[in-house]
N, C-alpha and C positions, 0 to 999 in steps of 0.2 A: 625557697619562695613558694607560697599557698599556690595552688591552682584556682581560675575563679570557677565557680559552680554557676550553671543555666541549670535552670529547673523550669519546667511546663507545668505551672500549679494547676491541679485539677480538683474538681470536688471531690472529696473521698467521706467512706462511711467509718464511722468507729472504729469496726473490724480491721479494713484496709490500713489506718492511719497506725491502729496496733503491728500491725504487721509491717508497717515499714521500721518503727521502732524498735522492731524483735523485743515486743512485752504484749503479755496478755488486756485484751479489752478493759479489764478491769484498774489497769495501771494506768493505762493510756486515760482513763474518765479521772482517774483519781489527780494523775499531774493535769490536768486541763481545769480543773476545778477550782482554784485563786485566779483563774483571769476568763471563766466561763461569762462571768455577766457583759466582759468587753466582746465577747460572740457573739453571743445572741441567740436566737432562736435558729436551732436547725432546718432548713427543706425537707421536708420529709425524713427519709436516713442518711442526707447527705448532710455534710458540712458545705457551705459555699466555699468558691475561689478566694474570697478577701479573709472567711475565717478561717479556710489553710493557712494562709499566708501568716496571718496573726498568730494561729499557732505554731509554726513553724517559727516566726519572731520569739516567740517566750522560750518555744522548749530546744530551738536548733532544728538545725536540717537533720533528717533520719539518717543515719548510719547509710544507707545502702544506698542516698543520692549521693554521698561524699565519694563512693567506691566506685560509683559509676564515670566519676567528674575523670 
C-alpha cells in the first residue's frame, strides 16, 4: 500500500526545483516547456505556490519528497 505524501509547497527558483529533481537547470527549463504558458509569468526568480503545484501536477513529485514521505 502507497504511503500518502504532505508536502508544504513553497516557491522555489529554477535552480532549487533542478535540485529537487536531481537534473541540471537546463533539463528542469526544457521538461517545464509544453506546459510553461499554463505558468505564467515568474516573480521575480521565484516560481509561485500555485505554479509549483502545477508543475509538480505534470512532471510528479521530485524524488526526494517521496523519500522523505
Amino acid at each position: 500500500m502507497g504511503k500518502i505524501i504532505s508536502i508544504n509547497v513553497k516557491p522555489y527558483t529554477l535552480s532549487e526545483l533542478a535540485e529537487r529533481y536531481g537534473v541540471c537547470t537546463r533539463t528542469i527549463h526544457k521538461w517545464i516547456e509544453p506546459f510553461e504558458s499554463e505558468l505564467g509569468e515568474k516573480i521575480g526568480r521565484f516560481y509561485s505556490v500555485r505554479q509549483v503545484e502545477i508543475i509538480f501536477e505534470n512532471l510528479g513529485y521530485p524524488y526526494l519528497f517521496q523519500e522523505a514521505a
